[in-house]
ROKE-38066 format. One record per residue: residue in three letters; x negated, y, z of N, C-alpha, C, O in turn. Coordinates in steps of 0.05 Angstrom, whole numbers, plus 5000, padded with zeros to 4 digits. Example, Ala and Ser with C-alpha at 12.3 -4.5 7.8 and 13.67 -1.06 7.14 Angstrom:
ROKE-38066
Ala473648865156475449105156473649345156471549345169;Ser474349555142472749795143474250015157473250235161;
END
This chain:
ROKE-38066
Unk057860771282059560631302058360361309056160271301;Unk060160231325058459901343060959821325062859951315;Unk060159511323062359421307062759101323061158931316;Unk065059021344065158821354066658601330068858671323;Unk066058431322066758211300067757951306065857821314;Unk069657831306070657651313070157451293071057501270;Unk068757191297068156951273070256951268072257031280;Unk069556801241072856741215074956591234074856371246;Unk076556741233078856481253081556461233083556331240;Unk081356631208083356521193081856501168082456631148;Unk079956351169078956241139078656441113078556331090;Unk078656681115078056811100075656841086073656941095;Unk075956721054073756571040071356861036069256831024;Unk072057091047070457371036069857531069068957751075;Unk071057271086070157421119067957531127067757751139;Unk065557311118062957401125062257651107059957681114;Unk062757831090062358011073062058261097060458451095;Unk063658211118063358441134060958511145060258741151;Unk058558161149056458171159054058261150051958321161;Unk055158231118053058261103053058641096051158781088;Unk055658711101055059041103054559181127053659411126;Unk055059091143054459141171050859191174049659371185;Unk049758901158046858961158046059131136044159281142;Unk046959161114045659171094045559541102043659671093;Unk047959671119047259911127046459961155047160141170;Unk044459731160043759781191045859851216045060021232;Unk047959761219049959881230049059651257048059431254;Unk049759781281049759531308052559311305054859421304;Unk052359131304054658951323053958691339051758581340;Unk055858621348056258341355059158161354061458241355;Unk057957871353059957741348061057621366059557491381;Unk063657611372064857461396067557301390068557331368;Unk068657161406069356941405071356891432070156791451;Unk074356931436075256841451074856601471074656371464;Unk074856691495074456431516076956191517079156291522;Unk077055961513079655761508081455831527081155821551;Unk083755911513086055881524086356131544087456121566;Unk085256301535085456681547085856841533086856801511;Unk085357081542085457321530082657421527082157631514;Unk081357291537079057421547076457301521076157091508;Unk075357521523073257571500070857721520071157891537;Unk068057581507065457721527064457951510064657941485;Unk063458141521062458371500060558571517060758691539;Unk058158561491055558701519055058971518053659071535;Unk056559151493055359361494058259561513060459511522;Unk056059851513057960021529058560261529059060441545;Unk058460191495059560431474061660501476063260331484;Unk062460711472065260751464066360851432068660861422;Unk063860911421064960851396064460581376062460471366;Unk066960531375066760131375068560181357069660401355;Unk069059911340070959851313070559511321068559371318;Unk073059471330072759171318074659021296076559141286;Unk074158741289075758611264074758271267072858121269;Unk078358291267078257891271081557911270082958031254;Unk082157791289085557641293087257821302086757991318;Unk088657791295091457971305091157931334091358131347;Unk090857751345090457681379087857871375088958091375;Unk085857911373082558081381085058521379085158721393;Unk086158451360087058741352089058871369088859091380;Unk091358671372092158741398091558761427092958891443;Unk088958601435088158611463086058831458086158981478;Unk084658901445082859151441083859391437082559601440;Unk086459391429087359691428088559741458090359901462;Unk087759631473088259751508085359901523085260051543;Unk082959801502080959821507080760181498082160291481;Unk078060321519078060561521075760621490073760761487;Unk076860491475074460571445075460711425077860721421;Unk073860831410074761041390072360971364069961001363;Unk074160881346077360831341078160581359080360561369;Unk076360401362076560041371079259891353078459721337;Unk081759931353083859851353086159971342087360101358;Unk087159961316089160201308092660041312094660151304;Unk092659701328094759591331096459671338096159851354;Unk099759591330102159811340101860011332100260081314;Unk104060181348103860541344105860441307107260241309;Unk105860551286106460721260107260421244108960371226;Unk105260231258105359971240108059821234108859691215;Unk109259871257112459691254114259851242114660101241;Unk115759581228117659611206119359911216119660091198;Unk120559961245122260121250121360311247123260471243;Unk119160421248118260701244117160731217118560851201;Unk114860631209115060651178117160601164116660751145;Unk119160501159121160481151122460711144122960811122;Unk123060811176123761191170122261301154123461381134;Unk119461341156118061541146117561521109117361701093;Unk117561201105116961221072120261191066120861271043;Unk122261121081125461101067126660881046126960641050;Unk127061011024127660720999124860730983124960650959;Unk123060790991119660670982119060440991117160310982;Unk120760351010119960091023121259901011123659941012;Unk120459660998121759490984124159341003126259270991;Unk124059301030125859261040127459421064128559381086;Unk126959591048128359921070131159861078131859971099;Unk133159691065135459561067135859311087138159271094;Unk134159171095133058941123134859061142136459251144;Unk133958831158135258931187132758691220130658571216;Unk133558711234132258481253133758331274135458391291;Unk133058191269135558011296133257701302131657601287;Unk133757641323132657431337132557101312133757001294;Unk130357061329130356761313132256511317132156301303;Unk133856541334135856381335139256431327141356301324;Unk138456681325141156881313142356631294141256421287;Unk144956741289146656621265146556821247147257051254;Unk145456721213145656991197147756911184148656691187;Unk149057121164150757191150149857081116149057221097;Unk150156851115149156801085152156931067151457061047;Unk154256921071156656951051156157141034157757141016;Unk153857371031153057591008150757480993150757510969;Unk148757351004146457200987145556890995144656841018;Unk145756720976145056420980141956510989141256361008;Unk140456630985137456570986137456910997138357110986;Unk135956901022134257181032131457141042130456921049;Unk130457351042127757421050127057421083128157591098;Unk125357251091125857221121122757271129121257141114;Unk121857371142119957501154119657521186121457631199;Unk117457411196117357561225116357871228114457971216;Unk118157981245118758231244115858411263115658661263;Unk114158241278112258441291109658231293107358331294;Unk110057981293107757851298107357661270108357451264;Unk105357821257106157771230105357531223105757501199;Unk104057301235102357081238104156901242103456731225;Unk105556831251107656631271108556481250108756251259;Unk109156491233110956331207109956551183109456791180;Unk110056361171109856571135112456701121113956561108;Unk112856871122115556981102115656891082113556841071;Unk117856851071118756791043121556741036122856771057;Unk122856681020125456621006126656341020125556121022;Unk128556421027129556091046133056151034134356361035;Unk133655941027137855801026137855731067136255711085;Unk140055721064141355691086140255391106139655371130;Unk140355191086138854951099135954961109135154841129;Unk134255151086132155191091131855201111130855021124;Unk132955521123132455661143133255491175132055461197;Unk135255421167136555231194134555041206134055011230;Unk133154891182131454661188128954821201128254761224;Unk127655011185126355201197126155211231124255141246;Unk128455301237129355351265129855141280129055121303;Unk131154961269131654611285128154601293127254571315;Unk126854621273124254511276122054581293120354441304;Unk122554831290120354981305121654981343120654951365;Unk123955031334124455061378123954771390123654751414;Unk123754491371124354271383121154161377120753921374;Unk119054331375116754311371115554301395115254531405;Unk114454101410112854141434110854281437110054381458;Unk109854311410106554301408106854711395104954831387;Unk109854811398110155021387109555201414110955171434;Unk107355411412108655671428107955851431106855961451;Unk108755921398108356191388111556321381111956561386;Unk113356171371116256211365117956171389117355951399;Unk120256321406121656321417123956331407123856321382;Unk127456341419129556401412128856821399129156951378;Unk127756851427127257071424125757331402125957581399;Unk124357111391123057181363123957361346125757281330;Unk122857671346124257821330123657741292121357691285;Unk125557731275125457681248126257941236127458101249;Unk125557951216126758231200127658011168126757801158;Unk129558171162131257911134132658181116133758371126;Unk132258141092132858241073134258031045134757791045;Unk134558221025135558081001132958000983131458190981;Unk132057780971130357770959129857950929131258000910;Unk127457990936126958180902124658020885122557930895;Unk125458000856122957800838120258150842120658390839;Unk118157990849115558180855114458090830115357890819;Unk112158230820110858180788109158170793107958010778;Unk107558290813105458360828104458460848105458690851;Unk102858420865102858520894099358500898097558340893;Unk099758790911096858850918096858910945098858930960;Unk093358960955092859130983090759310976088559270964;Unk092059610988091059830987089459891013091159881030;Unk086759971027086160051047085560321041084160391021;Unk087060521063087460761068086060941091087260941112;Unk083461121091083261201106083461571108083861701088;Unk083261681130084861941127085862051101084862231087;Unk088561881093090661881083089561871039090761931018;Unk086861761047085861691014085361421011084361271028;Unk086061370988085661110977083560990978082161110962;Unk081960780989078960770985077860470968075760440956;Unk080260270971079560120957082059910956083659890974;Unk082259780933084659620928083259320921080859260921;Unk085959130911085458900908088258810904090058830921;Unk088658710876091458480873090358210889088058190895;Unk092258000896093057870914094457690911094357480923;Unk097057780880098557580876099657620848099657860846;Unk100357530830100657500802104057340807104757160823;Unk106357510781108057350782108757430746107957640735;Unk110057250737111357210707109157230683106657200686;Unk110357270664107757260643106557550635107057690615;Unk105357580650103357840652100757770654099957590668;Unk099157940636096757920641094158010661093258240664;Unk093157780675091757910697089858130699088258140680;Unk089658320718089558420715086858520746087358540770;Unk084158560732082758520760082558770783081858730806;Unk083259060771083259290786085859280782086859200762;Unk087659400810089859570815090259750792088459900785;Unk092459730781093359930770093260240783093560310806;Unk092760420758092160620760095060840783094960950805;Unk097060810762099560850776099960630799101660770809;Unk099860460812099460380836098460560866099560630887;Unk095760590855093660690865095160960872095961010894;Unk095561090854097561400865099661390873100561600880;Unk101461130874103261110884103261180921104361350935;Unk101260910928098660850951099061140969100361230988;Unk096961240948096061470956098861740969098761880989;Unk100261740956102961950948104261830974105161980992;Unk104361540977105761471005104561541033105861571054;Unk101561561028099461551051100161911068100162001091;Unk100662061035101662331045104162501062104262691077;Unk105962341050109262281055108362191086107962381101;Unk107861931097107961961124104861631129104361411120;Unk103461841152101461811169101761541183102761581205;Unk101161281177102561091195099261041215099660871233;Unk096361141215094261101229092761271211093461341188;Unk090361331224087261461211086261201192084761221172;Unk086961031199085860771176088260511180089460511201;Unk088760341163090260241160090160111122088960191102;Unk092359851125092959691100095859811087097659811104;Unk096659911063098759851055099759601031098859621009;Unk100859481034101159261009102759361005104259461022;Unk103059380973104259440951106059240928104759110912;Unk107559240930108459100903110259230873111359450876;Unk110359100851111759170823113359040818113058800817;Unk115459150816117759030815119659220790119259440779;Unk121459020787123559180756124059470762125059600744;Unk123659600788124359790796121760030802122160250813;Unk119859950795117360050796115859950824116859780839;Unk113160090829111660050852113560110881115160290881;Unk113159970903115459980924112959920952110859840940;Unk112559930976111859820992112759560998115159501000;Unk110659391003112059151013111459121045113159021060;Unk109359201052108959241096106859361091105559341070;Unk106159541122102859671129101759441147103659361161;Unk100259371150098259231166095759461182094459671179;Unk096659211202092959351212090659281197090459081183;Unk088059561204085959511184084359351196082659221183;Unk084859321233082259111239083658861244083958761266;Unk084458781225085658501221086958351190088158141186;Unk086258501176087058471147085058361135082858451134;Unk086058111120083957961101082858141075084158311063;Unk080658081071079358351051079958231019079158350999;Unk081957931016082057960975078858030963076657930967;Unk079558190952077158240922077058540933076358690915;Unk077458680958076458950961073559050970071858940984;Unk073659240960070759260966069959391006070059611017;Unk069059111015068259251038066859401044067659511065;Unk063859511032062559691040064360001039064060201053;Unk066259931015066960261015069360311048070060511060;Unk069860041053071060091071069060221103068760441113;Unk068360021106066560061128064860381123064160491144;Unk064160521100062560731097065260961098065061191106;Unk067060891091069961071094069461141119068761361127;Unk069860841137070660901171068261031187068561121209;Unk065961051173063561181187063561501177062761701189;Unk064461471156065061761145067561891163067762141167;Unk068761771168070361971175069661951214070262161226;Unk068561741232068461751246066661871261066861891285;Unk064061991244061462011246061162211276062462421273;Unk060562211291059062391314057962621300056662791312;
END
């Protein structure tokens, strides 16, 4: 495949790793770079079998593009449809979504899980009390310099769960190909490969339901065993400690002419 590459635009300390497999298996690409303040990106070849990887902005404007694969954005990725398909596998299968200016319902939990619900970039999820969250919202609409958040801003909010651990799994026709923990919680010992039961967990979900031909699942451990925590897209997901070549040789494997 051609592989269009977008420079680091979220600082990912293992970004350039893509370049160095890209060459190291002779593969074509190029690198491009949004024009200020567009949509628009320059690109010379006139392939159609193309893969590209950069920003959630490169992933969503390329999946309109006539390439195969190019773009696996949308489609399986949002909460509402995966949701259905893995059920109470999903650590927050219990959520719901309502706008960013909504009034929530704290009177069942002082502290919930608040998340943007489709544009996964816009604010960071995490655990917010009621003041938190308010200030949150005071802050961001009365932000001049804001405009990425609207009233309109879909959120998805749940009950918070203590996580022990949390990984990312990349998945391509529906096998595991490479993992990476991500986050460490309580006194456990680190731990540098994914757990074994993890990994089949991954895998056992990838079977159960199809959310793309390639794609991220993050995973987390919790008192309740391994659970999903979201799918991501694969041409936009920071790579952790995974191994990229197996990725990139996955996507040629299965894409191959």
């Amino acid at each position: 495949m051609y592989y269009i590459i977008q420079e680091n635009v979220f600082k990912d300390p293992r970004y350039n790793e893509i370049f160095n497999v890209v060459n190291e298996l002779g593969l074509d690409y190029e690198v491009v770079n949004f024009e200020p303040n567009s949509n628009l990106f320059n690109f010379k070849t006139d392939r159609k079998d193309v893969f590209v990887y950069g920003s959630v902005k490169l992933a969503k404007i390329a999946s309109g593009f006539n390439w195969n694969p190019g773009s696996f954005y949308g489609n399986n990725h949002e909460f509402e449809k995966y949701s259905k398909g893995y059920g109470k596998n999903v650590i927050n299968y219990d959520s719901y979504i309502t706008s960013f200016s909504n009034e929530i319902d704290w009177s069942k939990n002082a502290r919930l899980f608040i998340k943007p619900s489709k544009e996964a970039k816009v604010f960071t999820g995490k655990v917010f009390n009621k003041n938190e969250w308010e200030d949150v919202v005071f802050n961001t609409l009365n932000d001049k310099n804001n405009n990425r958040i609207n009233e309109s801003t879909l959120i998805q909010i749940s009950k918070p769960y203590t996580l022990i651990k949390e990984a990312r799994i990349w998945i391509v026709n529906k096998k595991v190909i490479t993992s990476s923990y991500y986050k460490f919680h309580g006194n456990i010992d680190y731990e540098e490969e994914v757990a074994g039961d993890g990994l089949e967990f991954a895998e056992k979900m990838a079977n159960i339901y199809n959310v793309a031909d390639a794609y991220v699942m993050d995973i987390v451990f919790t008192y309740d065993g391994w659970k999903i925590m979201e799918v991501n897209c694969i041409n936009s997901a920071g790579f952790y400690k995974g191994d990229v070549k197996k990725i990139i040789t996955a996507l040629e494997d299965y894409y191959k002419v």
